[in-house]
MIPAFI-396543 format. One record per residue: x, y, z of N, C-alpha, C, O in turn; residue in one letter. Coordinates in steps of 0.1 Angstrom, whole numbers, plus 2048, in hexadecimal, padded with zeros to 3 digits. Example, Ala and Ser with C-alpha at 12.3 -4.5 7.8 and 13.67 -1.06 7.14 Angstrom:
% residues 2
<pt n_px="884" n_py="7C7" n_pz="84E" ca_px="87B" ca_py="7D3" ca_pz="84E" c_px="884" c_py="7DF" c_pz="84E" o_px="88E" o_py="7DF" o_pz="855" residuo="A"/>
<pt n_px="880" n_py="7EA" n_pz="847" ca_px="889" ca_py="7F5" ca_pz="847" c_px="881" c_py="800" c_pz="84F" o_px="886" o_py="80B" o_pz="850" residuo="S"/>
This chain:
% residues 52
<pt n_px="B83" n_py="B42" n_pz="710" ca_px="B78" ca_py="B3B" ca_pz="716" c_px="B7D" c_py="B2F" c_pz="71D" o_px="B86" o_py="B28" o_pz="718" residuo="X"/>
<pt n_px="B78" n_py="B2D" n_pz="727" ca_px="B7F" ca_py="B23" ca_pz="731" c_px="B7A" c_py="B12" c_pz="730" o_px="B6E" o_py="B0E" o_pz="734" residuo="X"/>
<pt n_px="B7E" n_py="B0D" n_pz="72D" ca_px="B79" ca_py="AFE" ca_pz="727" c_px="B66" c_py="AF8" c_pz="72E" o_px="B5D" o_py="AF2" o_pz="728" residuo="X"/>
<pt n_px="B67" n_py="AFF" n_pz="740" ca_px="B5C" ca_py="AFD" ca_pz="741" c_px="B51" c_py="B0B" c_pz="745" o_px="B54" o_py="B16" o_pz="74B" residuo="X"/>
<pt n_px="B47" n_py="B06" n_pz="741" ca_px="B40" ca_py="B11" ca_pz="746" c_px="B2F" c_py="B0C" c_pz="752" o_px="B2A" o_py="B00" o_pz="753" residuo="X"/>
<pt n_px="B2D" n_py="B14" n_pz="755" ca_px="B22" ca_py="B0E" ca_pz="760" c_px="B16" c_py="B12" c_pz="75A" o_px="B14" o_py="B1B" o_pz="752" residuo="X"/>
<pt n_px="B0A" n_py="B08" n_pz="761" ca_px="B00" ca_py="B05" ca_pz="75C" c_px="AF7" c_py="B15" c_pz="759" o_px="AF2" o_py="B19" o_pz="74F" residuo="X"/>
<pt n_px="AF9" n_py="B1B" n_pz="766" ca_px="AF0" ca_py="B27" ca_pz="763" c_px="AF4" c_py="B30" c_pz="757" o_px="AEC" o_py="B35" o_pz="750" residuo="X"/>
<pt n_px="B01" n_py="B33" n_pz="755" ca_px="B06" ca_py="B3A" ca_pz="748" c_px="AFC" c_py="B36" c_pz="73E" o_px="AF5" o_py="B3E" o_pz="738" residuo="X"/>
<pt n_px="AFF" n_py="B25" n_pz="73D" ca_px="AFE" ca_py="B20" ca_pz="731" c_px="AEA" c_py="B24" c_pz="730" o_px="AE4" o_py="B2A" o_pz="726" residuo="X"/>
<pt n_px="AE4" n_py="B20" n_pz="73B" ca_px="AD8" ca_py="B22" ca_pz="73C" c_px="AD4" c_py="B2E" c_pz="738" o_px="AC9" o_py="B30" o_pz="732" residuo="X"/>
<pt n_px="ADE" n_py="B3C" n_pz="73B" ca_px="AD8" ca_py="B48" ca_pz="736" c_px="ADA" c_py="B48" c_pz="728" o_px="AD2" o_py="B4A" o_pz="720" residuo="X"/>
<pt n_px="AE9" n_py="B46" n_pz="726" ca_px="AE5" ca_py="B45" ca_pz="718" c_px="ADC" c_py="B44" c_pz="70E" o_px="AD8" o_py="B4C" o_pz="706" residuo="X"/>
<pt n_px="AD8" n_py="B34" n_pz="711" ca_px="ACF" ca_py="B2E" ca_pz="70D" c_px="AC0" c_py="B38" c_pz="70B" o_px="AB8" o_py="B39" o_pz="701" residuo="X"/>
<pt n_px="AC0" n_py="B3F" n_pz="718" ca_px="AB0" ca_py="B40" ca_pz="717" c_px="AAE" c_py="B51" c_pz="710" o_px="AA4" o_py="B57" o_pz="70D" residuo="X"/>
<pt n_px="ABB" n_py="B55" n_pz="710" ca_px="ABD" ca_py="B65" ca_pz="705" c_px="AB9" c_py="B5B" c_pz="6F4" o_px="AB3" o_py="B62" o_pz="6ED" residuo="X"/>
<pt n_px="ABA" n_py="B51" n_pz="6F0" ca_px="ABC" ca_py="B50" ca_pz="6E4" c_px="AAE" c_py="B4F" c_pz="6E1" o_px="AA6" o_py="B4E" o_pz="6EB" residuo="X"/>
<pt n_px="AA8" n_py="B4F" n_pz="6CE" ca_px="A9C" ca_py="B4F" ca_pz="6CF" c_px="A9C" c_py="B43" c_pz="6C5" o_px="AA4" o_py="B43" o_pz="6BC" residuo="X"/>
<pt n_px="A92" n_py="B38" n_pz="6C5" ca_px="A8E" ca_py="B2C" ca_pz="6C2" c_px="A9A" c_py="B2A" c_pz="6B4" o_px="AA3" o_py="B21" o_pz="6B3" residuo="X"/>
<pt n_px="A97" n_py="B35" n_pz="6AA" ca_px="A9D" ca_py="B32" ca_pz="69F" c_px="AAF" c_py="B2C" c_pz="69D" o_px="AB6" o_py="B24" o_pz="698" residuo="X"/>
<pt n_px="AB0" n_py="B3C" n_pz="6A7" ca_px="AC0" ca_py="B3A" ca_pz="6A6" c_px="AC0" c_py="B2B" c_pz="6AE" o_px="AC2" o_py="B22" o_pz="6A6" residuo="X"/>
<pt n_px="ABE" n_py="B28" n_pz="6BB" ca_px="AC2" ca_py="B1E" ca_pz="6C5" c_px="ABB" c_py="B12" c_pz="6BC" o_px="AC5" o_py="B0A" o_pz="6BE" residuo="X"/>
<pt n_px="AB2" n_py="B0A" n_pz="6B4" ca_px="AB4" ca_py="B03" ca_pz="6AC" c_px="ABF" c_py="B01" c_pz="6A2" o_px="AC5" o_py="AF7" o_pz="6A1" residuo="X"/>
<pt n_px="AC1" n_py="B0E" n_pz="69C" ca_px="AD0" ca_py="B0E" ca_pz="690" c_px="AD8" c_py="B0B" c_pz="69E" o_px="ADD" o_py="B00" o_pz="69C" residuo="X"/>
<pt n_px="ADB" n_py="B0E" n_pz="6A5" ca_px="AEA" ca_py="B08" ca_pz="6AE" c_px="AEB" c_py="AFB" c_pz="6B2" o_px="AF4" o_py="AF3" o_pz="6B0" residuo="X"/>
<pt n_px="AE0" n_py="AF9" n_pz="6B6" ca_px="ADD" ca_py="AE8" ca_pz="6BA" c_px="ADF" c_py="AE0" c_pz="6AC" o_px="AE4" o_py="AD5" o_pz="6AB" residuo="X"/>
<pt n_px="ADB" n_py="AE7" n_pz="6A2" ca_px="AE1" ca_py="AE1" ca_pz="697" c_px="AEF" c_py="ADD" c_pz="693" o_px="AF3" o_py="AD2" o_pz="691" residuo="X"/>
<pt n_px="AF1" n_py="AE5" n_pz="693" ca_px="B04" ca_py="AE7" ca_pz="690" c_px="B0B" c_py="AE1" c_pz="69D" o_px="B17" o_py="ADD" o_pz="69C" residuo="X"/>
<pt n_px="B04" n_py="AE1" n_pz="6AD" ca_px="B0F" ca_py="AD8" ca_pz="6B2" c_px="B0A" c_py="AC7" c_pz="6B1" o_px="B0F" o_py="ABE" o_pz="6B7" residuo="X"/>
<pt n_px="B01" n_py="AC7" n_pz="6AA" ca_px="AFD" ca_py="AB8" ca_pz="6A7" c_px="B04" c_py="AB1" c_pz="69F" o_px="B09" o_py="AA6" o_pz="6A0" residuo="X"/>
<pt n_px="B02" n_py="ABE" n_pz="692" ca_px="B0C" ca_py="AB9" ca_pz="687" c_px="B1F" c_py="ABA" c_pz="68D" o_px="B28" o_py="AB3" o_pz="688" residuo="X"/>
<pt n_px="B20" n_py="AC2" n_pz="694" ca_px="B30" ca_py="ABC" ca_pz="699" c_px="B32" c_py="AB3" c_pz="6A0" o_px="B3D" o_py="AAD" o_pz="69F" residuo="X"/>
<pt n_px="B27" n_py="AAF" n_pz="6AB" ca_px="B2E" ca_py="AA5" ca_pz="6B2" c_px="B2E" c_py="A98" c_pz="6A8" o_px="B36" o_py="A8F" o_pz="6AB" residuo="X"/>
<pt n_px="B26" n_py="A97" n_pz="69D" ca_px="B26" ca_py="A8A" ca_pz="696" c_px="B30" c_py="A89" c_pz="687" o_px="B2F" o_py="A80" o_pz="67F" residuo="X"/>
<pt n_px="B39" n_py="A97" n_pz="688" ca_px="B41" ca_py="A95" ca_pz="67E" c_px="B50" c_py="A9C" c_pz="681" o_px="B59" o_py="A9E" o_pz="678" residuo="X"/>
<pt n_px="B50" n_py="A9E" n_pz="68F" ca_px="B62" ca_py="AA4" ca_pz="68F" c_px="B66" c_py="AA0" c_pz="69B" o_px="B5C" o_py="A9C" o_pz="6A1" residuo="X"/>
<pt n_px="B6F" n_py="AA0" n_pz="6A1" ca_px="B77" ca_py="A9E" ca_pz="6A9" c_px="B76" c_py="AA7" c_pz="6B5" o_px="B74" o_py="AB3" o_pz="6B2" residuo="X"/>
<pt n_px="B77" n_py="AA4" n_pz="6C5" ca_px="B78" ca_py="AAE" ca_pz="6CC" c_px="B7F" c_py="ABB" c_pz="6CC" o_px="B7A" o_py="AC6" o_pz="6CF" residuo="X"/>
<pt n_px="B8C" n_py="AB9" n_pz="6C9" ca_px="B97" ca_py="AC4" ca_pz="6C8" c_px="B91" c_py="ACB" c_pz="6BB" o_px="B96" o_py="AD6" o_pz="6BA" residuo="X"/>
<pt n_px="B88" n_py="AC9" n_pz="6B1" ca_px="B86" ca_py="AD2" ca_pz="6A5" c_px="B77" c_py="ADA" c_pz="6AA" o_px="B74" o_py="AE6" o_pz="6A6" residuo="X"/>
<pt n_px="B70" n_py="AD2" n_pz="6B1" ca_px="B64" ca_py="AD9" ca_pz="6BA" c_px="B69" c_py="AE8" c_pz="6C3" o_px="B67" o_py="AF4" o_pz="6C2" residuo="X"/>
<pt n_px="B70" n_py="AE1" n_pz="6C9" ca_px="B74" ca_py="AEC" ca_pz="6D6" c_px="B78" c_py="AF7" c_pz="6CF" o_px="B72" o_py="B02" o_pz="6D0" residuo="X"/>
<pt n_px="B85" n_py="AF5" n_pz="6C5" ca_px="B87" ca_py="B02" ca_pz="6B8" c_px="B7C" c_py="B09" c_pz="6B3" o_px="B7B" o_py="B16" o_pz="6B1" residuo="X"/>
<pt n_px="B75" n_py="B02" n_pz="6B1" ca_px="B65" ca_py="B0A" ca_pz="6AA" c_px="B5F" c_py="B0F" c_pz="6B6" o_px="B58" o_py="B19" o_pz="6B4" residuo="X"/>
<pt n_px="B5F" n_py="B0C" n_pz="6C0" ca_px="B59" ca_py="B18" ca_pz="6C9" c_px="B61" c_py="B22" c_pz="6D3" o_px="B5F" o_py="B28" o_pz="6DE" residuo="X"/>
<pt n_px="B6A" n_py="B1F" n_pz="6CC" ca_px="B73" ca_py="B27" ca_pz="6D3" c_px="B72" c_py="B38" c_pz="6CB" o_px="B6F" o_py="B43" o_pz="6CF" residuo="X"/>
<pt n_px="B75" n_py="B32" n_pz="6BF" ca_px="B78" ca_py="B3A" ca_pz="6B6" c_px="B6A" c_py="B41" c_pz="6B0" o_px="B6A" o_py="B4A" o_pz="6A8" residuo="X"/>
<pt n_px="B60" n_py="B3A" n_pz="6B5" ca_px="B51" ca_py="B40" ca_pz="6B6" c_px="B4D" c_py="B4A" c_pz="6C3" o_px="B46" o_py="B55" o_pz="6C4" residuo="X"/>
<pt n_px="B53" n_py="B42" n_pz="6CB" ca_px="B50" ca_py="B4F" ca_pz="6DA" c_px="B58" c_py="B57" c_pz="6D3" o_px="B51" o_py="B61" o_pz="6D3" residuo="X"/>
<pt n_px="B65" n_py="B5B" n_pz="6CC" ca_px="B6C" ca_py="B64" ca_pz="6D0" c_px="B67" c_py="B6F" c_pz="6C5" o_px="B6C" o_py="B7B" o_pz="6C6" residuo="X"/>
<pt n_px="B5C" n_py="B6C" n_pz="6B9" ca_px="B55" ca_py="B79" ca_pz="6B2" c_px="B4C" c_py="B7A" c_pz="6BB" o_px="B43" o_py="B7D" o_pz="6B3" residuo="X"/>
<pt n_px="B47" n_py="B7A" n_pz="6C6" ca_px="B3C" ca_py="B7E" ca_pz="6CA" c_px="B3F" c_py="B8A" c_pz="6D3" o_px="B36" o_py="B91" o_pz="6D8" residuo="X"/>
């Protein structure tokens, strides 16, 4: 996965998910940006796109 991605991707994404899951994610990147470091973020989604 390439460091950036463009808005419409992100927008489709977004709009395939359903309330519950896209709450739990909003969750968990809330809880990372207020407890780890950039370089340990990017790892966690990295390594999250790549089970999908």
């Amino acid at each position: 996965m390439s460091g950036n991605i463009d808005m419409s991707s992100l927008m489709s994404m977004l709009s395939k998910m359903d309330k519950k899951d896209l709450e739990e994610g909003l969750n968990k990147v809330s809880k990372m940006l207020n407890s780890k470091d950039a370089n340990h973020i990017i790892d966690e989604i990295k390594k999250n796109s790549n089970n999908k």
